[in-house]
C-alpha positions as CSV (number, residue, x, y, z in Angstrom):
1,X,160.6,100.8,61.1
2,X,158.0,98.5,62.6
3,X,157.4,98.8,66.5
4,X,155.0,97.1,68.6
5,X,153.9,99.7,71.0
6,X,151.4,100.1,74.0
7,X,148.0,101.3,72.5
8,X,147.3,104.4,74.6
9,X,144.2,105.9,74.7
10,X,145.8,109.1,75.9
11,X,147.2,109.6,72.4
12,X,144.5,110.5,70.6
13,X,144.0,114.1,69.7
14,X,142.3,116.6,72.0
15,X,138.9,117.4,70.2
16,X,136.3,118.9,72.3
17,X,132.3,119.0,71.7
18,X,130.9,122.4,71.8
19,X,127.2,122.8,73.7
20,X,125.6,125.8,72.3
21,X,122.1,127.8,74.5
22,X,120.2,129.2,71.7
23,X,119.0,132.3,71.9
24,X,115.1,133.0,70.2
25,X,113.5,136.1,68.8
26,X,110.0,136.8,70.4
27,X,109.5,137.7,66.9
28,X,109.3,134.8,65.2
29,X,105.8,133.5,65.7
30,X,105.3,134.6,69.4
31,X,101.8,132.6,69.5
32,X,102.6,129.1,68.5
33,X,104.3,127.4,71.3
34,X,103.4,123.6,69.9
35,X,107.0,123.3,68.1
36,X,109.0,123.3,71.3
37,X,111.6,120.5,71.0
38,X,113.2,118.6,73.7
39,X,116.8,117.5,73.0
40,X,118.6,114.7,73.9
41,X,120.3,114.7,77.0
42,X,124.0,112.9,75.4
43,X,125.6,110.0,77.5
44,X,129.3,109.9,76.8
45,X,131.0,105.7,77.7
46,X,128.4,105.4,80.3
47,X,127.0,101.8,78.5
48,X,129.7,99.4,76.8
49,X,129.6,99.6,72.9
50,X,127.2,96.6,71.8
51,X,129.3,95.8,68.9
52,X,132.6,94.9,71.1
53,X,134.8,92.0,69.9
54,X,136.1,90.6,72.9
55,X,137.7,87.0,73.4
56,X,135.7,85.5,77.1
57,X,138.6,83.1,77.7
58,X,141.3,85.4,77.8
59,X,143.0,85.8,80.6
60,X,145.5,89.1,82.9
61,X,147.8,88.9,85.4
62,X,147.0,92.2,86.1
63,X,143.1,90.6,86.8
64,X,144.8,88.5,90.0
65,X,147.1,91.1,91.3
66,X,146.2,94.2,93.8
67,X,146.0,97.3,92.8
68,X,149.5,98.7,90.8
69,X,151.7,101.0,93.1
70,X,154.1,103.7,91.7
71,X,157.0,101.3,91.7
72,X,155.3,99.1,89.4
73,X,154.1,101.4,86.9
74,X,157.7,102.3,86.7
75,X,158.9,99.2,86.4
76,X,156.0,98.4,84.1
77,X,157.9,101.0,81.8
78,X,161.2,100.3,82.3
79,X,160.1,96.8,81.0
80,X,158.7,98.0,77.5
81,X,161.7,100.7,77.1
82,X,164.8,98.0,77.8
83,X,162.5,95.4,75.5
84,X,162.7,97.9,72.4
85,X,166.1,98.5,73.0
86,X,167.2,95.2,72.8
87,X,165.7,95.2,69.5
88,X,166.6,98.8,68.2
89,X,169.8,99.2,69.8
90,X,170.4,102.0,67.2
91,X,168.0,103.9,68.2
92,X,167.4,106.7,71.1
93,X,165.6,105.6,74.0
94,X,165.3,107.9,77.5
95,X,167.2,106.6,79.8
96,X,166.6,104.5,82.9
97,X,166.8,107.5,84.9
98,X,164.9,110.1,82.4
99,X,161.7,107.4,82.6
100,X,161.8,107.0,86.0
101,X,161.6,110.4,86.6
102,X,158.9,110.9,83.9
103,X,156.8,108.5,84.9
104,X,156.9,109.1,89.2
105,X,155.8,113.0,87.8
106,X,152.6,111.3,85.5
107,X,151.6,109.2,89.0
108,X,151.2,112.1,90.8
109,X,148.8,113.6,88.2
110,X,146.4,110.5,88.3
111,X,143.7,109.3,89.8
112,X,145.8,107.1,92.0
113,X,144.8,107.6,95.6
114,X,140.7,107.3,94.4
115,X,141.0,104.0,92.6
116,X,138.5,101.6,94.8
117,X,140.3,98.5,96.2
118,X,140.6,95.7,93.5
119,X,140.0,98.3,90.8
120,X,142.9,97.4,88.2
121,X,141.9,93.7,88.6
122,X,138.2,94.1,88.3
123,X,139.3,96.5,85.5
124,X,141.5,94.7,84.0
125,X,139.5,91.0,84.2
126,X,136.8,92.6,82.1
127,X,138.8,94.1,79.6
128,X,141.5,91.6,79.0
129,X,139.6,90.0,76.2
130,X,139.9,92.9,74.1
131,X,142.4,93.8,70.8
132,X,144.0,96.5,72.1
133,X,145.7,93.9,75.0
134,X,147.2,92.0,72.6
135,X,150.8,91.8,70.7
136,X,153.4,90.4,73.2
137,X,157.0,91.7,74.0
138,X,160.1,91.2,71.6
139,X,161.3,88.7,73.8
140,X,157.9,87.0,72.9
141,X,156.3,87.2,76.6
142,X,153.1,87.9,75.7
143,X,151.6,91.9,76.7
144,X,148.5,90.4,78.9
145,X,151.4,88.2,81.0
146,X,153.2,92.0,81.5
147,X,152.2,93.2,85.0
148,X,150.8,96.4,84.4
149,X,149.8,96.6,80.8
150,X,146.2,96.4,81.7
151,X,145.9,98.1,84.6
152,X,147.7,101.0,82.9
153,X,145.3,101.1,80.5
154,X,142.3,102.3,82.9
155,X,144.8,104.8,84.4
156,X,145.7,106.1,81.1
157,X,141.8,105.9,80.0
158,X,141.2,108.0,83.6
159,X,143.7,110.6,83.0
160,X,142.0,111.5,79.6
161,X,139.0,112.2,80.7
162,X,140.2,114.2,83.8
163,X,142.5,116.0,80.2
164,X,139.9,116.1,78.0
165,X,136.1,115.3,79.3
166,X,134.5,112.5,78.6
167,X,132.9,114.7,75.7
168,X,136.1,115.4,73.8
169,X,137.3,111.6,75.0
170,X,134.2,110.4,73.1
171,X,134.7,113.2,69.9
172,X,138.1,112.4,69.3
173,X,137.9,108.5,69.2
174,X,134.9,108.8,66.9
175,X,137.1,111.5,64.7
176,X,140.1,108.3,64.1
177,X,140.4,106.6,60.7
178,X,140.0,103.6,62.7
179,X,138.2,100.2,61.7
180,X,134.5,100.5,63.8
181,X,135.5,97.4,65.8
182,X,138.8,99.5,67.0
183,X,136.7,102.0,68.4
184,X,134.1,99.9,70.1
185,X,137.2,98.0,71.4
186,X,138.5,101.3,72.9
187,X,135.3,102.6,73.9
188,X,134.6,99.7,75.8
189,X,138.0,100.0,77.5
190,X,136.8,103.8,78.6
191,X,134.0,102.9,79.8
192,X,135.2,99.8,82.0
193,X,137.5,102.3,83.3
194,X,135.2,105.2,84.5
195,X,133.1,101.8,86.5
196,X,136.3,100.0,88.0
197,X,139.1,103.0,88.1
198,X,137.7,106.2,88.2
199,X,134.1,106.0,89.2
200,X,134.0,109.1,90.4
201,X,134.4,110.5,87.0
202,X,130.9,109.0,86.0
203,X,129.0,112.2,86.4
204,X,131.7,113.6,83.2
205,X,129.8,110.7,81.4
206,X,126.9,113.0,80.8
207,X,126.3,116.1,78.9
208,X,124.9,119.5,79.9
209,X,121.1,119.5,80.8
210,X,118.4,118.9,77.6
211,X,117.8,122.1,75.9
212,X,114.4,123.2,74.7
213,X,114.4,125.4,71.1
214,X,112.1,127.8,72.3
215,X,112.0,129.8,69.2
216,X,108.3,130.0,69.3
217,X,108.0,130.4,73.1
218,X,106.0,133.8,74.2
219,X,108.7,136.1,76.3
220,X,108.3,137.3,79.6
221,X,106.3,140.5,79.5
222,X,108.9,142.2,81.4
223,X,111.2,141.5,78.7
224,X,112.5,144.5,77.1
225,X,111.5,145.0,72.9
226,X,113.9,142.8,70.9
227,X,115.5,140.8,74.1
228,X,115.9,137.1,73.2
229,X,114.9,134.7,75.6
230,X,117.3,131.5,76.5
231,X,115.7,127.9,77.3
232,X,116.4,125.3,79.5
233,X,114.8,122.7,81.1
């Protein structure tokens, strides 16, 4: 069976990136301290993918519209279950009720009350050009003339990285079998999100502080025989 579905960046699976201090022997060549290396500090969605395919002249509703309320995300859903189950009547669906109810619980775990005024259309205006917006409904509306599909895109794209960090955000899209244009696509999404939706997630954009391998670094004299001795800037 065949369904056209939502793309969800929240789907992905949780991967998270491990940051590691090193810890150095004063043993190891105590007198040479010109091999001290300065690592990268790693910036997670914080500039849009260079590489994005993304069609200029498309066009939202969600990019004229205010900001969506909790009625209309439900509603937003309610549209995408009752369009599959005109099409799959055999099949199971939750029921009105059972998404309503699912969906007012998710609100209250999002970002909601933060998003800046005009978020979702600023948000959604610079995004609607992008694959993942397209496909249209089984009654042939097409998904960028749905209220909501792109604004709930950078809610969903803000509620993984409050789940997962913009770190394990960033390690699991690069983990999917996905073409590379996919996952510029979606990285571009992310990242629109953290500046329209959820900027006050931008400081989760960057990793820990730049850590020096100090192997080579003389310890403290305090230091007691065979203590190691941890870096950082």
């Amino acid at each position: 069976m065949n369904r056209r579905s939502v793309p969800a960046v929240a789907g992905m699976a949780v991967v998270f990136a491990g940051f590691v201090l090193v810890a150095c022997s004063p043993a190891e060549n105590p007198h040479d301290v010109a091999g001290t290396e300065q690592t990268l500090n790693p910036r997670y969605f914080a500039e849009p993918p260079e590489d994005t395919p993304k069609d200029p002249s498309a066009r939202c509703l969600d990019a004229d519209m205010p900001n969506m309320s909790i009625d209309e995300s439900v509603a937003y859903w309610q549209n995408i279950f009752d369009d599959q189950r005109s099409h799959y009547p055999e099949q199971s669906f939750p029921s009105q009720q059972e998404v309503e109810r699912q969906k007012r619980s998710e609100w209250s775990d999002v970002v909601t009350d933060l998003v800046p005024p005009g978020g979702d259309a600023a948000f959604a205006q610079d995004v609607c050009g992008l694959p993942p917006l397209d496909g249209a409904l089984y009654s042939g509306i097409p998904m960028r003339e749905v209220r909501g599909h792109a604004a709930e895109l950078g809610r969903r794209a803000c509620t993984s990285i409050i789940e997962q960090g913009a770190a394990g955000l960033w390690q699991s899209l690069q983990a999917q079998e996905s073409d590379r244009s996919d996952i510029a696509a979606y990285s571009y999404l992310i990242h629109s999100a953290i500046v329209h939706v959820c900027p006050q997630l931008s400081d989760l954009t960057a990793g820990p502080t730049g850590i020096v391998r100090c192997a080579n670094v003389i310890p403290d004299p305090s230091a007691r025989p065979g203590e190691g001795v941890f870096c950082v800037n």
